[in-house]
C-alpha positions, 0 to 999 in steps of 0.5 A, spaced: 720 468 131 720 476 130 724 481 133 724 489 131 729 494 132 726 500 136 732 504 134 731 502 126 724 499 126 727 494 122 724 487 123 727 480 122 725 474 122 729 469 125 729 461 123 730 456 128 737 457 130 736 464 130 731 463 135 735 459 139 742 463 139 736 469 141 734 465 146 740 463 149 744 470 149 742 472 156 749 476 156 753 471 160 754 465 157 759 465 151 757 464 143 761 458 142 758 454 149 751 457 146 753 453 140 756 448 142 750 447 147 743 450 143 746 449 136 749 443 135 746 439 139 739 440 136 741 442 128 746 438 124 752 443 123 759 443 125 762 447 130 765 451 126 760 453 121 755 454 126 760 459 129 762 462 124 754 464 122 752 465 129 757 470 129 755 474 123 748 474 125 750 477 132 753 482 129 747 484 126 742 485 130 748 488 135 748 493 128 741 494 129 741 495 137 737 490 137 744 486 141 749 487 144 756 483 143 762 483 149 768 480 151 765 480 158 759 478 162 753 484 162 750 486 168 742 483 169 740 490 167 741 490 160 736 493 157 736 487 150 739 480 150 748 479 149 752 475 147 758 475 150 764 473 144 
């Protein structure tokens, strides 16, 4: 899969479990239930050393404007997918 900023234009080519946390995020369910629900069960990787990835990643696209990262639940109306944290 393929996602591009429109704040940057910057293209990122996302892998098999970048697609997959990119499928996820719908701004309600945490990152670690997004790994241990997504990730985890499909790719052989701890939770741990998946978090710490998936975290990384996150942060990046959230970086880019292409994501955006919370603490809370976002509102259906986000205007590009979240992750809460």
């Amino acid at each position: 899969m393929m996602i591009m900023s429109a704040a940057d234009s910057t293209f990122f080519t996302l892998n098999e479990v970048g697609t997959a946390i990119w499928q996820a995020a719908d701004g309600a369910t945490p990152l670690a239930e997004i790994i241990e629900n997504s990730i985890c069960s499909e790719f052989d990787v701890s939770a741990c050393e998946a978090l710490t990835d998936a975290e990384q990643f996150v942060k990046e696209l959230a970086d880019h404007g292409i994501l955006r990262i919370s603490e809370h639940p976002i509102p259906d109306a986000a205007p590009c997918p979240a992750v809460t944290a």
